[in-house]
N, C-alpha and C positions, 0 to 999 in steps of 0.2 A: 833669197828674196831681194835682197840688197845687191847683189852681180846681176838678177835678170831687172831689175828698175832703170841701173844705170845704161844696160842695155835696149833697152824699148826707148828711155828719154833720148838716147844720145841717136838713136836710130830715127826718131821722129825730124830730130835737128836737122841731120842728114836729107829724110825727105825734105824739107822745108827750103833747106839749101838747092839741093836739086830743083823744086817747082821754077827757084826763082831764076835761077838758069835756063831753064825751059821755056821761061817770060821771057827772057832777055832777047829772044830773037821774034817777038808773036808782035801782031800789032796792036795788043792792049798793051804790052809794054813801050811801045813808040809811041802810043799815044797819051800814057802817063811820064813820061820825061819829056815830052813837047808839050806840057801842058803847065799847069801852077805847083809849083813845088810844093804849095802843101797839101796839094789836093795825094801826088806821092808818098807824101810825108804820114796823111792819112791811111793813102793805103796799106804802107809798108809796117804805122803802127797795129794796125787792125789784123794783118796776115799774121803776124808774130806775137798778139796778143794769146790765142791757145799754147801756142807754145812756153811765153812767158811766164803763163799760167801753170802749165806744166810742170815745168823745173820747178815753179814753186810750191806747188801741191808733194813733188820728188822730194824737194829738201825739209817739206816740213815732217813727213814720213820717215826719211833717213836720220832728224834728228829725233821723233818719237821713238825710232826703233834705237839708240844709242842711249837716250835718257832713259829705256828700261836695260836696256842692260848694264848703266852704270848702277843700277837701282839695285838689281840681282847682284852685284859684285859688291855694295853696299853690305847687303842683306848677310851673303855670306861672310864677310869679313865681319862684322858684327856680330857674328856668329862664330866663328872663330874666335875673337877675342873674349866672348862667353865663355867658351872651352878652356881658352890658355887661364882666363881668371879662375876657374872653377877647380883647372890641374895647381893653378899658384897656392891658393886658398888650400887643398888638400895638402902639397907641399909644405905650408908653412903651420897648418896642423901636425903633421908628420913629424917635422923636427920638432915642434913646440912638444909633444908627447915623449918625443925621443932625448928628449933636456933634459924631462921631469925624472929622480932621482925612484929607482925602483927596489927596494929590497924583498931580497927570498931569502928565506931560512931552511936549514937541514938539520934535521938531528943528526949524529954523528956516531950517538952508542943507541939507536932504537932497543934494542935486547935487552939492555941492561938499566931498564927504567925499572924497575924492582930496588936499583941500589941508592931510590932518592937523588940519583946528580942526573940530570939529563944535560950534553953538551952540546951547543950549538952551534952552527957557522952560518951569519947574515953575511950574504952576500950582495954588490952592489950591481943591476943588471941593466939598471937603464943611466941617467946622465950623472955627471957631479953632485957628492953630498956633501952640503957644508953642516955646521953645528949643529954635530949627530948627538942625540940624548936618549938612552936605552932607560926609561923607566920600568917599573914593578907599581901596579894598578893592585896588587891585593898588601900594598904597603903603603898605600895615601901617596901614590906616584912619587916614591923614592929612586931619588937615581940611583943607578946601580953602575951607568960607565957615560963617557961622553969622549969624542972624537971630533979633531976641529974638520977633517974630510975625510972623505970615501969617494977613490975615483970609479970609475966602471970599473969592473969586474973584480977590483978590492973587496976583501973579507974579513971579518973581526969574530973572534970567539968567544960566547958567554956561556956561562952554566946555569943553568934553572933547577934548584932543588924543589921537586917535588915536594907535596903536601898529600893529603888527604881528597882534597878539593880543587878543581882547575885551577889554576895561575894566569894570568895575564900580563904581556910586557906590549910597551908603547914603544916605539921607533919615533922619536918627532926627528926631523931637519931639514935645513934649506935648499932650494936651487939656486944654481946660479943668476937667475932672476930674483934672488931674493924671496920670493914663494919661500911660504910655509908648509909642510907638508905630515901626515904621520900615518902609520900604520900598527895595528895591535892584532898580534898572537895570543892564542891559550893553549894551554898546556896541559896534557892532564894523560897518564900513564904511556910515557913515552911517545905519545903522538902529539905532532901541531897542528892548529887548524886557524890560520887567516880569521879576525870576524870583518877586519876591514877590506874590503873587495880590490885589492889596490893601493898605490898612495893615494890620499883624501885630505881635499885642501883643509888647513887648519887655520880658521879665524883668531886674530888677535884675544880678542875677548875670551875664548877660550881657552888660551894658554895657560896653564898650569892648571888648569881643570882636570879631576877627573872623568873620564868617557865612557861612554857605550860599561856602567853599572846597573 
């Protein structure tokens, strides 16, 4: 649209140029340059006024069709940068989950939970753990070990002596953000079962409390 515009305006020019060559030898043109120059002056503005008019109807066209397409390049850049905020923002979830300090636990003698010792290996699966405290919840949250870190994929070994009754032990420690965190195991005939779905933030206030009795 924009190649045939420029093409019809510049081709109209062309005739307009032409006529006025055509004049140049007729005798209404001898008898406007032998006459009052403004009466010329009139003429020549009055022939060139559609044309004038032309070009300007052409240039206000050509800039409405560029001020929508900077609009549309607008739009989608704007749109884009929704995108890239939206990939940041997931990104910067991603690593903040991938920080947060993950333990998993293993029994290591399943079989042999008949003989009162189950032993375990906590393992460290997600980011740095600092001031690790392995409490016992059916002993009024007595410690039973503490570690000042646990890097990924470091391990530490407890023993759980069975009872009669489930056992529960609490994992608290820090991320490297300082984040509080803890997770609690029970225990009960050689199998473990998570109650906490995950590490779970742990409020100040709550510290040294007993949980989830």
């Amino acid at each position: 649209m924009k190649h045939i515009g420029i093409w019809v305006i510049s081709g109209i020019s062309v005739l307009y140029i032409a006529i006025i060559f055509f004049l140049r030898g007729s005798d209404a043109w001898r008898l406007l340059t032998t006459g009052d120059l403004n009466e010329l002056g009139d003429f020549l503005a009055g022939f060139f006024t559609p044309l004038a008019f032309g070009w300007l109807i052409y240039g206000y066209l050509l800039q409405s069709s560029e001020l929508s397409l900077q609009r549309k390049e607008l739009e989608l850049t704007r749109a884009q940068l929704g995108k890239q905020t939206e990939l940041l923002q997931e990104q910067v979830t991603a690593d903040y989950q991938d920080s947060i300090p993950h333990l998993t636990i293993r029994i290591m003698n399943p079989d042999e939970w008949w003989s009162g010792r189950c032993r375990c290996r906590v393992e460290n699966k997600g980011g740095p753990a600092k001031d690790i405290k392995l409490l016992n919840l059916n002993e009024s949250s007595a410690v039973e070990m503490e570690l000042n870190s646990l890097a990924r994929d470091q391990f530490f070994n407890f023993t759980v002596f069975e009872t009669s009754s489930p056992i529960r032990h609490e994992a608290r420690f820090s991320s490297d953000r300082s984040e509080r965190f803890h997770q609690i195991w029970e225990f009960a005939k050689g199998k473990c079962q998570e109650i906490t779905k995950g590490p779970e933030r742990l409020d100040e206030d709550r510290e040294g409390l007993p949980i989830y009795e």
